[in-house]
MOPAC internal coordinates of N, CA, C and O (Angstrom, degrees):
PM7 1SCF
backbone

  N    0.0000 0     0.00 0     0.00 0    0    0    0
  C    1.4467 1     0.00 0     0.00 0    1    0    0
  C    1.5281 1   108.64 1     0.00 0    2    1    0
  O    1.2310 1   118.64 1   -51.96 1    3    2    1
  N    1.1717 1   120.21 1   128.04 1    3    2    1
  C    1.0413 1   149.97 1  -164.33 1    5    3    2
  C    1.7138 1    97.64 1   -71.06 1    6    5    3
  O    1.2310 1   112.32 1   -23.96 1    7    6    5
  N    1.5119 1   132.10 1   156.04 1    7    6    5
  C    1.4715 1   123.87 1   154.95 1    9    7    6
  C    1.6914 1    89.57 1  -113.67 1   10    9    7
  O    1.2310 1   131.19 1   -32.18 1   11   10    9
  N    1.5798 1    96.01 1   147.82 1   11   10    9
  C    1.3028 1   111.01 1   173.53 1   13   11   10
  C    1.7812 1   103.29 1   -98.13 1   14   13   11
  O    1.2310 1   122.88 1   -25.48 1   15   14   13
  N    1.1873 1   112.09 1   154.52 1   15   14   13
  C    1.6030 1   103.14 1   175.97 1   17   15   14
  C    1.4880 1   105.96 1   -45.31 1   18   17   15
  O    1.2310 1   119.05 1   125.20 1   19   18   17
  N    1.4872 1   119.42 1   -54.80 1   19   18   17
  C    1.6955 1   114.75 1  -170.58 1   21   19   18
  C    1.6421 1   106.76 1   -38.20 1   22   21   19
  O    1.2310 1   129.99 1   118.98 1   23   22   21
  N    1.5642 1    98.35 1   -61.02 1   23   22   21
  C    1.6273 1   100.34 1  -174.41 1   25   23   22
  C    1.0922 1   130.94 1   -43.45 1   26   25   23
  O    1.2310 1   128.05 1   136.09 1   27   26   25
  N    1.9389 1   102.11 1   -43.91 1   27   26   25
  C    1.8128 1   102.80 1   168.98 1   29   27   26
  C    1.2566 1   112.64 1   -62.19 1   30   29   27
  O    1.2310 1   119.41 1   144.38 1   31   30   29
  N    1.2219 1   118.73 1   -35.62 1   31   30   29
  C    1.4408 1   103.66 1  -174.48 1   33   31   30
  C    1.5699 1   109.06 1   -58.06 1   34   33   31
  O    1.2310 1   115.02 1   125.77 1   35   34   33
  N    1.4387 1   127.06 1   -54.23 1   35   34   33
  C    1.4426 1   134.65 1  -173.89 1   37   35   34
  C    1.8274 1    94.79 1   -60.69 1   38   37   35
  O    1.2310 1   109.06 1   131.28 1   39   38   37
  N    0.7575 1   138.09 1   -48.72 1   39   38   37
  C    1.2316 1   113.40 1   171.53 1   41   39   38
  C    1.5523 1   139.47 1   -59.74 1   42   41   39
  O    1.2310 1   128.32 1   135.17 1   43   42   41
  N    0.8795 1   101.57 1   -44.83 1   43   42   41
  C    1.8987 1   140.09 1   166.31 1   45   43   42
  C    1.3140 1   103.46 1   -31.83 1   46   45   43
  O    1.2310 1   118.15 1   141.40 1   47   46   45
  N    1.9300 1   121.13 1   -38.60 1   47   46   45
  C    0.9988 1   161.69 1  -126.22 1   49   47   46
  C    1.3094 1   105.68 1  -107.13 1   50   49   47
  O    1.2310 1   131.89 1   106.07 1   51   50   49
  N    1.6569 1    94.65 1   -73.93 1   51   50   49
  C    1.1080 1   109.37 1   169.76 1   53   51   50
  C    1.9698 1   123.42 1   -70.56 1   54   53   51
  O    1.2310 1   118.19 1   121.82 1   55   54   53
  N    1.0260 1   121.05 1   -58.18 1   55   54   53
  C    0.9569 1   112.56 1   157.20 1   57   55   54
  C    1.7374 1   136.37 1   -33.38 1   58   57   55
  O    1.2310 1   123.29 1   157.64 1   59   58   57
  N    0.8986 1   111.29 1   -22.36 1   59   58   57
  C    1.7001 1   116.71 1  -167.52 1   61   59   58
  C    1.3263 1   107.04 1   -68.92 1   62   61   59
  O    1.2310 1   126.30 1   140.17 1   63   62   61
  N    1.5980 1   105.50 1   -39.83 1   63   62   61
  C    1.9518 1    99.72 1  -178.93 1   65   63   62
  C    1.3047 1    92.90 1   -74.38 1   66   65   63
  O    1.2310 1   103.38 1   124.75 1   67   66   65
  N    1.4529 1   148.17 1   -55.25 1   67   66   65
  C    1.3075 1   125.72 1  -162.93 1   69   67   66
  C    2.0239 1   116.05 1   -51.26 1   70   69   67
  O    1.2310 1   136.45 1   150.92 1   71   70   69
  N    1.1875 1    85.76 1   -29.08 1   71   70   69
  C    2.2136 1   102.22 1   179.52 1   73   71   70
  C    1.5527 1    91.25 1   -77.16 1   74   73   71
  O    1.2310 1   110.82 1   162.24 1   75   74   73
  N    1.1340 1   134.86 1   -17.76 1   75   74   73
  C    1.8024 1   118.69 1  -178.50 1   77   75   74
  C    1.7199 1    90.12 1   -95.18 1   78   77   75
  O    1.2310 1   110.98 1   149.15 1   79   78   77
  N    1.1707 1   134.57 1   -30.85 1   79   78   77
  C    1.1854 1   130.99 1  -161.55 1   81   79   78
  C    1.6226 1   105.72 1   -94.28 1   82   81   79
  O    1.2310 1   111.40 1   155.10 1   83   82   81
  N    1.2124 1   133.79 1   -24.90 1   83   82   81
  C    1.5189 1   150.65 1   151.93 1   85   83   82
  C    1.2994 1   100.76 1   -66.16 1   86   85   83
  O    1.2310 1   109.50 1   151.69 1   87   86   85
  N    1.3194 1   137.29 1   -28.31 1   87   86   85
  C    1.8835 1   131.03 1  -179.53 1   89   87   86
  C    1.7671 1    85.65 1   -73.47 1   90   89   87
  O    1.2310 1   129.67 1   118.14 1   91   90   89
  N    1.0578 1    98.97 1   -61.86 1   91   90   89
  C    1.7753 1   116.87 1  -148.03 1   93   91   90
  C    1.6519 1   107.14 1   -50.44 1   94   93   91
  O    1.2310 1   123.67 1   138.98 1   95   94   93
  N    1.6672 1   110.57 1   -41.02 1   95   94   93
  C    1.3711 1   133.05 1  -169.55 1   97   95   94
  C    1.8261 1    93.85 1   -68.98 1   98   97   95
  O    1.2310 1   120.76 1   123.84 1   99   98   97
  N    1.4492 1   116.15 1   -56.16 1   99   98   97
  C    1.4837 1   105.71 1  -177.51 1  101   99   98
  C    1.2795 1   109.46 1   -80.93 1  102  101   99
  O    1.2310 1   106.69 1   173.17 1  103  102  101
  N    1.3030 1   142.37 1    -6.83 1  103  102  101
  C    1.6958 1   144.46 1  -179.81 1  105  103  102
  C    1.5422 1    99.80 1   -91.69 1  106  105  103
  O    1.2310 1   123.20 1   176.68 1  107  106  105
  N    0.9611 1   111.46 1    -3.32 1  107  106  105
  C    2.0280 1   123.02 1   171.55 1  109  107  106
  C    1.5784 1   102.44 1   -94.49 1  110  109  107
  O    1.2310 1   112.07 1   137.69 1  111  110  109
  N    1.4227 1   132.56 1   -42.31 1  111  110  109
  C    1.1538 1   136.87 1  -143.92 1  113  111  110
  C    1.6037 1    89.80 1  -103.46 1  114  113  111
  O    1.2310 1   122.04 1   141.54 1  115  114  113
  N    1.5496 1   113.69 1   -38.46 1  115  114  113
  C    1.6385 1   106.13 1  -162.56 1  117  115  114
  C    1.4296 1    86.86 1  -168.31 1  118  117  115
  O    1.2310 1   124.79 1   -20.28 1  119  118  117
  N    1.4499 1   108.40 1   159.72 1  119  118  117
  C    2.0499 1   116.61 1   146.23 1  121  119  118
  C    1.1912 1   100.73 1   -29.55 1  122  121  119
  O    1.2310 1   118.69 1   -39.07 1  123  122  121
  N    1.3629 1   120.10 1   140.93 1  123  122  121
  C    1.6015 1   119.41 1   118.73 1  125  123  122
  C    1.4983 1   118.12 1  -119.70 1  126  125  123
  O    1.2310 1   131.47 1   -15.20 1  127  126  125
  N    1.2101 1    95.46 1   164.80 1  127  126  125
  C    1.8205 1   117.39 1   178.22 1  129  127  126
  C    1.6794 1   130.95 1   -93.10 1  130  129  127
  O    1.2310 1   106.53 1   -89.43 1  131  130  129
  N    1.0178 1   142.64 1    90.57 1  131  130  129
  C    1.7003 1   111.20 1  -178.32 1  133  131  130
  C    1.1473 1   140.22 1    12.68 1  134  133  131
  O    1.2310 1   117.68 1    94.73 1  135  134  133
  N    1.4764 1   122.03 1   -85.27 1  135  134  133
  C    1.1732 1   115.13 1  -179.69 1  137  135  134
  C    1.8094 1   103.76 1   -61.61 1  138  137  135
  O    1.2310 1   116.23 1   123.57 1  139  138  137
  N    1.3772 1   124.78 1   -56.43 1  139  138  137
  C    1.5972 1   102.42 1   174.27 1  141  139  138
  C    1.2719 1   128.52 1   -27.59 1  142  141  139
  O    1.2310 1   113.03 1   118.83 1  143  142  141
  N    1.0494 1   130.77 1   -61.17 1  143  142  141
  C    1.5347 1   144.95 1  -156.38 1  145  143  142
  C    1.9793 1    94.80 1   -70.32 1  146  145  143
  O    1.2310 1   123.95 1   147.62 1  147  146  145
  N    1.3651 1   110.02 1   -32.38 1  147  146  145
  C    1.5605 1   128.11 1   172.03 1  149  147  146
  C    1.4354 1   104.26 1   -50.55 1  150  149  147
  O    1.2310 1   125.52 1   110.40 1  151  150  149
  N    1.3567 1   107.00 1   -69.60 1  151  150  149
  C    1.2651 1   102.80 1   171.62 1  153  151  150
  C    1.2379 1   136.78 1   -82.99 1  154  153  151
  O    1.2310 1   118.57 1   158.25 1  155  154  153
  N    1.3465 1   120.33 1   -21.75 1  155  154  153
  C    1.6712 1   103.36 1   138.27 1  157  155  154
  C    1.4335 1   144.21 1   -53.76 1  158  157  155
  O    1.2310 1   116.35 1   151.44 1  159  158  157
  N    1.0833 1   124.54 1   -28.56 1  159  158  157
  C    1.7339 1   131.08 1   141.09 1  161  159  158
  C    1.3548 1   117.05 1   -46.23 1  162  161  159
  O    1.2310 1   113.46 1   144.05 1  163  162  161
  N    1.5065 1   129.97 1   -35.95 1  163  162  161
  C    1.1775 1   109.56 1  -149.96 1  165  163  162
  C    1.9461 1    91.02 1  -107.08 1  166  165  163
  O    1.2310 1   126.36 1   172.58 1  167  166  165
  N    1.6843 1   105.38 1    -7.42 1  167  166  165
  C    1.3174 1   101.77 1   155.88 1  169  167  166
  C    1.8256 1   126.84 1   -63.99 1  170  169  167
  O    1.2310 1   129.59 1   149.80 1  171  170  169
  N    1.0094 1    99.11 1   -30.20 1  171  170  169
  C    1.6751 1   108.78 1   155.47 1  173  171  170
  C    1.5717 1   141.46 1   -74.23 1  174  173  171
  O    1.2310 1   143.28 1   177.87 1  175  174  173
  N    1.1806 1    72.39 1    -2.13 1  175  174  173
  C    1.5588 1    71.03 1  -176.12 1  177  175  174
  C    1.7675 1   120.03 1   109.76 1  178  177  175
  O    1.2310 1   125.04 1   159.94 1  179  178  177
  N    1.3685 1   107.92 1   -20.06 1  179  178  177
  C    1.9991 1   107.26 1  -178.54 1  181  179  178
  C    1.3407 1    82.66 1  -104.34 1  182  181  179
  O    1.2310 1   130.89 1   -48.38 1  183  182  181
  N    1.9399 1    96.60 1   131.62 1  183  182  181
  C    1.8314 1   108.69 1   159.91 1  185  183  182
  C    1.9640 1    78.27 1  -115.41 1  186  185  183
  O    1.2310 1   146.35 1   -48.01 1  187  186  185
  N    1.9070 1    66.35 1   131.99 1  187  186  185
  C    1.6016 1   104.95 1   171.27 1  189  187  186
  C    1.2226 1   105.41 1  -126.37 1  190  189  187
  O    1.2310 1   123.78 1   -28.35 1  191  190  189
  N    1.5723 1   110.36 1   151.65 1  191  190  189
  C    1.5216 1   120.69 1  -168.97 1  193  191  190
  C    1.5451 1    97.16 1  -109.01 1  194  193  191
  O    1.2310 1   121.13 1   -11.53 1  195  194  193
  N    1.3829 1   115.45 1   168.47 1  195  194  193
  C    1.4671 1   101.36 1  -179.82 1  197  195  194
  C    1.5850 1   111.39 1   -82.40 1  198  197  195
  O    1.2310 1   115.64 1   160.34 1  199  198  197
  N    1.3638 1   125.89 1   -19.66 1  199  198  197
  C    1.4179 1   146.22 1   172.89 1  201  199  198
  C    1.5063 1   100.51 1   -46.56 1  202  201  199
  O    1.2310 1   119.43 1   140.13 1  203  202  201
  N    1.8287 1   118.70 1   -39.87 1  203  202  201
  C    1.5164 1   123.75 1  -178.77 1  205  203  202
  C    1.7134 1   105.27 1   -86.21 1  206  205  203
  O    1.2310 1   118.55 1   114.84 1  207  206  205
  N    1.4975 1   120.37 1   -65.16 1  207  206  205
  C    1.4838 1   112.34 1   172.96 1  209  207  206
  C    1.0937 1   112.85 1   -33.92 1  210  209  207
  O    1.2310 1   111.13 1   106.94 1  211  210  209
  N    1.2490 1   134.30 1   -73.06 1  211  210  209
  C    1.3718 1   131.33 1  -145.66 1  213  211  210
  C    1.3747 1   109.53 1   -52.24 1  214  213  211
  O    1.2310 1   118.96 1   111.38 1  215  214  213
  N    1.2132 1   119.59 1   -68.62 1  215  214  213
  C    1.5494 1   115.76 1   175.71 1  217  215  214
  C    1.2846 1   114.95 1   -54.32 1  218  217  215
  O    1.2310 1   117.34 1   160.30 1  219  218  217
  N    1.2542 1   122.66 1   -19.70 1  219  218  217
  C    1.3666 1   109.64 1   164.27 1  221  219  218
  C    1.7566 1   119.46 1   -68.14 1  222  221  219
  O    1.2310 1   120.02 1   124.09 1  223  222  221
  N    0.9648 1   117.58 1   -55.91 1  223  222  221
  C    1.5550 1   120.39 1   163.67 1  225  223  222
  C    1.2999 1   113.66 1   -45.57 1  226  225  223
  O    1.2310 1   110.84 1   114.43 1  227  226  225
  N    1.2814 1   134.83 1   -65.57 1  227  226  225
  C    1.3896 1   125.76 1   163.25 1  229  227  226
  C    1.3184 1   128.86 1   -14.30 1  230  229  227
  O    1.2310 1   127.06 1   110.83 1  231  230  229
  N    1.3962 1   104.02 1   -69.17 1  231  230  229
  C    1.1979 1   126.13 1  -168.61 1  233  231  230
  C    1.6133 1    99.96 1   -76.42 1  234  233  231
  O    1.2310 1   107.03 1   165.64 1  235  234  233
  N    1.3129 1   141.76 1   -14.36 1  235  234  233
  C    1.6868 1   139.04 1   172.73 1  237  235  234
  C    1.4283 1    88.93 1   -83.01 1  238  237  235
  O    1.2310 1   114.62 1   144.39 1  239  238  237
  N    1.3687 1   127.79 1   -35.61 1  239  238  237
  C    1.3068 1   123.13 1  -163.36 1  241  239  238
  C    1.5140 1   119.54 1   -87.59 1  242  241  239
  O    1.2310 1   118.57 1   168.71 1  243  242  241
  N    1.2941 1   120.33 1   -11.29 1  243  242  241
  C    1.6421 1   147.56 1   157.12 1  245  243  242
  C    1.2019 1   103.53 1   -59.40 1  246  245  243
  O    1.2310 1   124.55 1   119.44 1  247  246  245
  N    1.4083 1   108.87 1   -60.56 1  247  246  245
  C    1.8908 1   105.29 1  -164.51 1  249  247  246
  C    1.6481 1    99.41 1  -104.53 1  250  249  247
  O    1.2310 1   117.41 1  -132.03 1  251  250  249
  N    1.4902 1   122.54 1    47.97 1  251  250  249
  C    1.2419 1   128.47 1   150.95 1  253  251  250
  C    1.6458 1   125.18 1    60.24 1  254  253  251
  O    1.2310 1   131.61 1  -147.53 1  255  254  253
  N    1.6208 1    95.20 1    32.47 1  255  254  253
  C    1.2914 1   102.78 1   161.90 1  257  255  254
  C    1.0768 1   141.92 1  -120.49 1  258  257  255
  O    1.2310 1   125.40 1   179.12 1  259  258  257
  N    1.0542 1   107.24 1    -0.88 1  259  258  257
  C    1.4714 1   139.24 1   134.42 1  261  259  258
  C    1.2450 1   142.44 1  -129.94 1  262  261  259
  O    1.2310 1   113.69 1   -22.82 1  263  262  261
  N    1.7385 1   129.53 1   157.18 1  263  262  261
  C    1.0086 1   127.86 1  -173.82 1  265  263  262
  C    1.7061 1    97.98 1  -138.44 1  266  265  263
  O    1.2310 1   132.56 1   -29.88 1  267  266  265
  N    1.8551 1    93.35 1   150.12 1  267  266  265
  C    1.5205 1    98.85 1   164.40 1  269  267  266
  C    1.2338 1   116.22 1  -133.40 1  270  269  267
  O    1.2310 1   127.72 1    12.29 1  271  270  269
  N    1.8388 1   102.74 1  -167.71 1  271  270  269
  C    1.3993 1   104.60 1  -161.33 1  273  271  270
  C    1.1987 1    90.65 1  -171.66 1  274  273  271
  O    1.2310 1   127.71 1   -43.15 1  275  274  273
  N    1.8308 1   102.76 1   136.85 1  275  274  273
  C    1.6818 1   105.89 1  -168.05 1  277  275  274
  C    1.1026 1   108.47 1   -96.04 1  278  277  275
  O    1.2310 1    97.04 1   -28.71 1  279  278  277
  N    1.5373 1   158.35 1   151.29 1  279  278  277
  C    1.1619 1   166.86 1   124.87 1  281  279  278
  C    1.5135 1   138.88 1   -95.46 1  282  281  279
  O    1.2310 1   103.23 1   -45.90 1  283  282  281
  N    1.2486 1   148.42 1   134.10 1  283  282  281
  C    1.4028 1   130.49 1  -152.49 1  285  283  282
  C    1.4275 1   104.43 1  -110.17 1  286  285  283
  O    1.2310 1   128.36 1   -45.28 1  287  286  285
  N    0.8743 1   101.50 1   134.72 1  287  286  285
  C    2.2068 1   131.05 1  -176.42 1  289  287  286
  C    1.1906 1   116.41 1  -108.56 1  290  289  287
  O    1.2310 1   116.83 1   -74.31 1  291  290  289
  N    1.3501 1   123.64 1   105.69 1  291  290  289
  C    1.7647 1   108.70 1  -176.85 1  293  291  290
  C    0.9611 1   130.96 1    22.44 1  294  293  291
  O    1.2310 1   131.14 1  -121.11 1  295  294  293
  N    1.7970 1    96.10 1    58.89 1  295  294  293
  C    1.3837 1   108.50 1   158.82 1  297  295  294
  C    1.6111 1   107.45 1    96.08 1  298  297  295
  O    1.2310 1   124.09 1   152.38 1  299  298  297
  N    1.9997 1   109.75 1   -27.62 1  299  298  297
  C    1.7138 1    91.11 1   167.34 1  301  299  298
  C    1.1402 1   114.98 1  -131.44 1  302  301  299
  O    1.2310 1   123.14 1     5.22 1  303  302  301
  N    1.2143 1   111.58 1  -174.78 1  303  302  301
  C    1.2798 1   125.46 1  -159.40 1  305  303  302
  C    1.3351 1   122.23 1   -85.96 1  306  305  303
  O    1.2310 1   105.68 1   -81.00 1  307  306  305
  N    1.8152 1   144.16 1    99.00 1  307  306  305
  C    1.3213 1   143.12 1  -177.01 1  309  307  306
  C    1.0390 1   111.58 1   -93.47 1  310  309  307
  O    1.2310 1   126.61 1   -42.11 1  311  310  309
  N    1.5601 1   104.89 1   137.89 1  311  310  309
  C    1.6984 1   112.57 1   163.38 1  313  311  310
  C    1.1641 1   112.10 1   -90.93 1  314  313  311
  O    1.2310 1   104.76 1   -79.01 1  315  314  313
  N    1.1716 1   145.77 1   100.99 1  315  314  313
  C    1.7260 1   149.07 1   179.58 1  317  315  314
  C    1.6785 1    93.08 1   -82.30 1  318  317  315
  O    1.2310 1   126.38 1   -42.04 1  319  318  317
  N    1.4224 1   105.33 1   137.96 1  319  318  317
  C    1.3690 1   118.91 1   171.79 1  321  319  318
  C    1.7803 1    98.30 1  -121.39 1  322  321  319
  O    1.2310 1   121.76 1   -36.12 1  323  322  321
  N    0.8554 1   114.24 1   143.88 1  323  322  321
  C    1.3814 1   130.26 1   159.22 1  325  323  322
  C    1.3455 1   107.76 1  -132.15 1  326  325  323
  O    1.2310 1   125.00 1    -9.10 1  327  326  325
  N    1.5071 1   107.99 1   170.90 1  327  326  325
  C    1.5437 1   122.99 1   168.31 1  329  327  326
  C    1.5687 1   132.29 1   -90.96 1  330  329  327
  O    1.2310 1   116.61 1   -35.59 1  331  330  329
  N    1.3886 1   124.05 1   144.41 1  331  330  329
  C    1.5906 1   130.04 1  -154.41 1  333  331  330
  C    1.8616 1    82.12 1  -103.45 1  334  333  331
  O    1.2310 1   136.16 1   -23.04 1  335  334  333
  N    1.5701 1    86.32 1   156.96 1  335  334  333
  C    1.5676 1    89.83 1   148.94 1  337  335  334
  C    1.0621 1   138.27 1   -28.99 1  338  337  335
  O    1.2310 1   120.81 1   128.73 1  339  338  337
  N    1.3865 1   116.06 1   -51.27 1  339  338  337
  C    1.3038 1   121.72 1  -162.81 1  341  339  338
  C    1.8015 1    99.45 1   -79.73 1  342  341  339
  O    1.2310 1   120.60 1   141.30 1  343  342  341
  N    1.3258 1   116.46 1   -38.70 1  343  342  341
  C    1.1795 1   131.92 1  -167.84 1  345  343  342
  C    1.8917 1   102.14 1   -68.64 1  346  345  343
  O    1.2310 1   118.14 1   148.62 1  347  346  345
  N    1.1834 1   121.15 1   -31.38 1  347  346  345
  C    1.6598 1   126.84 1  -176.95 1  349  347  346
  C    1.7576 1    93.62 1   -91.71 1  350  349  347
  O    1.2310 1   110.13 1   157.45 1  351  350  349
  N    1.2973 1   136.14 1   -22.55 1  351  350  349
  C    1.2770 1   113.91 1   175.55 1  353  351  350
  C    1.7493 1   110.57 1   -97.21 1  354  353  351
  O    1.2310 1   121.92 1   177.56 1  355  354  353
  N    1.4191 1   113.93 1    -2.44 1  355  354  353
  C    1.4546 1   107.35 1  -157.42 1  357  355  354
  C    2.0773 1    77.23 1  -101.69 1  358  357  355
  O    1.2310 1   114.44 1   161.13 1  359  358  357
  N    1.3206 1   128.13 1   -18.87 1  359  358  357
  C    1.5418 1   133.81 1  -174.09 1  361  359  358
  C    1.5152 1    87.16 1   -78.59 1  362  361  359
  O    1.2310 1   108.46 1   124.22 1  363  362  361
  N    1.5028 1   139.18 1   -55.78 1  363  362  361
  C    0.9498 1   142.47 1  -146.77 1  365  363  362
  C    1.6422 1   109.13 1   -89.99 1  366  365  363
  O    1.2310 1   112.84 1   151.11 1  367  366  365
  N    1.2251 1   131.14 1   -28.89 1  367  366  365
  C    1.8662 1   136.96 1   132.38 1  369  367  366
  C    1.6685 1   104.86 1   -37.69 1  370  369  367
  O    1.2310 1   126.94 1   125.70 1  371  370  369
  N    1.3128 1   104.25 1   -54.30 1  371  370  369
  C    1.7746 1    90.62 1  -147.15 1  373  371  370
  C    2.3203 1    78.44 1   -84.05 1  374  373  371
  O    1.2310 1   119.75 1  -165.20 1  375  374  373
  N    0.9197 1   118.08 1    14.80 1  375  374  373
  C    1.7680 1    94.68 1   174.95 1  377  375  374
  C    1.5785 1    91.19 1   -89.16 1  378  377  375
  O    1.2310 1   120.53 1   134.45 1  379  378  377
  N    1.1576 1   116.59 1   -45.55 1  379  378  377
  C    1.7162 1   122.34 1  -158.64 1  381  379  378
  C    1.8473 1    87.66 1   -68.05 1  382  381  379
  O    1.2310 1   113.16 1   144.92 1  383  382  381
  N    1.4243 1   130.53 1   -35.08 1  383  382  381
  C    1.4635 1   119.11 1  -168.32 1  385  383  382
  C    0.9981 1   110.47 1   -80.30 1  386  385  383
  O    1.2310 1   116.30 1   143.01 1  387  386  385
  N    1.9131 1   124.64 1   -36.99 1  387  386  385
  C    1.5082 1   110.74 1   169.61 1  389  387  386
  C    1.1556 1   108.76 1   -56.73 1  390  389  387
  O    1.2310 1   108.03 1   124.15 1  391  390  389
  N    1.5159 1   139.97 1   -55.85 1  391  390  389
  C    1.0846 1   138.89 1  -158.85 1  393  391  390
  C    1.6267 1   133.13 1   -56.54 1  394  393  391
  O    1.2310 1   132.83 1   149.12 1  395  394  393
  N    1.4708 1    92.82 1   -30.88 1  395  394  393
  C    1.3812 1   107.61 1   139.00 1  397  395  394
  C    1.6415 1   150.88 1   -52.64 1  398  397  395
  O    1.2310 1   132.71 1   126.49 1  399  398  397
  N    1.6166 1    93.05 1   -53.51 1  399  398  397
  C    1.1542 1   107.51 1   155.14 1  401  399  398
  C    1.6903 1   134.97 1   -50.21 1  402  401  399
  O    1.2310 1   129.24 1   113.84 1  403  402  401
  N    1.7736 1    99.80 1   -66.16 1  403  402  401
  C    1.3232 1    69.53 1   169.89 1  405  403  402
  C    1.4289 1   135.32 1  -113.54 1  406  405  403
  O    1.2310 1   122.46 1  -139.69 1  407  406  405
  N    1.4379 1   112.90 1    40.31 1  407  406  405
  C    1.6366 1   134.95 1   132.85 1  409  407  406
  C    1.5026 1   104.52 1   -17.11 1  410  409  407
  O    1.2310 1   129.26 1   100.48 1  411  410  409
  N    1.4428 1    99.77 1   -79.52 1  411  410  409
  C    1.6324 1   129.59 1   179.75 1  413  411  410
  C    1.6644 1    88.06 1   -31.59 1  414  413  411
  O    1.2310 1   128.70 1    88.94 1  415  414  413
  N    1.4627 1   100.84 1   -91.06 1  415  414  413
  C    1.6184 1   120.98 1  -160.02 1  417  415  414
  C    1.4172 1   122.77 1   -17.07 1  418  417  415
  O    1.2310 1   130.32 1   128.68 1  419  418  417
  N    1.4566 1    97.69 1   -51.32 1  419  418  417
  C    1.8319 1   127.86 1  -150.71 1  421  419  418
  C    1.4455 1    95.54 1   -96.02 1  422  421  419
  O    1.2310 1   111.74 1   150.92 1  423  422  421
  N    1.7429 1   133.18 1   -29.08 1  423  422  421
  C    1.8450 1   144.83 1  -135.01 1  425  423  422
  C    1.6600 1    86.66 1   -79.37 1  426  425  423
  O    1.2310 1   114.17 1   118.69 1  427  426  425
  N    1.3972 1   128.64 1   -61.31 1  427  426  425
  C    1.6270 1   114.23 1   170.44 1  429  427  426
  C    1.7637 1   123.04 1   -66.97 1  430  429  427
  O    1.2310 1   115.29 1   168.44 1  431  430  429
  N    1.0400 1   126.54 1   -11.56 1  431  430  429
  C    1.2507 1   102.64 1  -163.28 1  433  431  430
  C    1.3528 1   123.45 1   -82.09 1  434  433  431
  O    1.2310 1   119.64 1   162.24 1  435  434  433
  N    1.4647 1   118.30 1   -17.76 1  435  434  433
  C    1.7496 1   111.08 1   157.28 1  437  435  434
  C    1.6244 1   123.43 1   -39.74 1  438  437  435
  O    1.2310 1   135.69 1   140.74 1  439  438  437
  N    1.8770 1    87.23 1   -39.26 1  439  438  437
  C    2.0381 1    87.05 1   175.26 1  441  439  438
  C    1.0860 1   111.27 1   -79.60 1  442  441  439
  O    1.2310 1   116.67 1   159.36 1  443  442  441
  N    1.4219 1   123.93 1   -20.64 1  443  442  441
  C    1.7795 1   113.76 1   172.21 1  445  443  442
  C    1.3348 1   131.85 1   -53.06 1  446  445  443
  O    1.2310 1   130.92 1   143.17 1  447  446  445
  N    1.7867 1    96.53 1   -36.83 1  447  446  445
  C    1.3361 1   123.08 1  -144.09 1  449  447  446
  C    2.0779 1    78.42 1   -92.71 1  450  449  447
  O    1.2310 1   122.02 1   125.94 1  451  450  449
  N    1.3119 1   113.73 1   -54.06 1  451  450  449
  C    1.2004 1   112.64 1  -178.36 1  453  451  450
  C    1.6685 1   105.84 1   -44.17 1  454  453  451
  O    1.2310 1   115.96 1   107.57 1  455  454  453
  N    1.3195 1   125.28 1   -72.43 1  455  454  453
  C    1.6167 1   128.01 1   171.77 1  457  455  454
  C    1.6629 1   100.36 1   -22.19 1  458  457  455
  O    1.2310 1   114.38 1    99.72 1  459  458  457
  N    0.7844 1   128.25 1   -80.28 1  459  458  457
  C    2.0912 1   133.37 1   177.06 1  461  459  458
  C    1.0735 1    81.53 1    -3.89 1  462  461  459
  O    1.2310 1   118.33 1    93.65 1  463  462  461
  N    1.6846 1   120.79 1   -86.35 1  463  462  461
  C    0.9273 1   142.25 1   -98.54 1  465  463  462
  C    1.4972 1    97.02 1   -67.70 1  466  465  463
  O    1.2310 1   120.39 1   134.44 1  467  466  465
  N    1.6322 1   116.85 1   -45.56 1  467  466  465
  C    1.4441 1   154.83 1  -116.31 1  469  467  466
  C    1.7372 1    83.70 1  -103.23 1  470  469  467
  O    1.2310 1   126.25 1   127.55 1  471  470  469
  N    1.6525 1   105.59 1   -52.45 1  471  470  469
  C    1.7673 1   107.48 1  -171.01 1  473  471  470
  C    1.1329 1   117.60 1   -70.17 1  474  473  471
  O    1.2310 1   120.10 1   180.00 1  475  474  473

């Protein structure tokens, strides 16, 4: 199945809070960098361009959930982001809400999967 632009977009969409909540989870644990955090997404499965991260970090880092700080690395220059207070309690709400969620999501599908089974 094909994605149509509409669809990527609705997915893109959907996906994006789970990619702020995967930034937030390793910016709790340690710095991260751009291209790192790139390739930790794209170990999952989301290829992100840096044209898409960046404003995403920015923009967590606007509304105070993260902050950075440049330092120089063989010769260049890193922005390390880590997570603020606000940013480790607003990760620590949204663990208890996925978990809820997909409680919800996942709570029938053993009986679905059982029905298959049966046809």
């Amino acid at each position: 199945m094909r994605l149509t632009e509409e669809k990527y977009s609705e997915a893109h969409e959907l996906y994006s809070g789970l990619i702020r909540l995967h930034i937030l989870r390793h910016a709790s644990q340690e710095g991260v960098f751009g291209l790192g955090i790139i390739e930790e997404l794209a170990r999952h499965g989301y290829k992100l361009s840096a044209g898409t991260l960046y404003p995403l970090l920015h923009n967590m880092e606007k509304k105070g959930l993260l902050r950075s700080h440049e330092f120089l690395e063989a010769g260049k220059i890193r922005r390390i982001y880590k997570s603020t207070p606000a940013g480790r309690k607003a990760l620590s709400m949204a663990r208890e809400k996925v978990r809820q969620l997909f409680g919800a999501l996942f709570e029938d599908l053993p009986k679905r999967q059982a029905r298959r089974k049966r046809t």
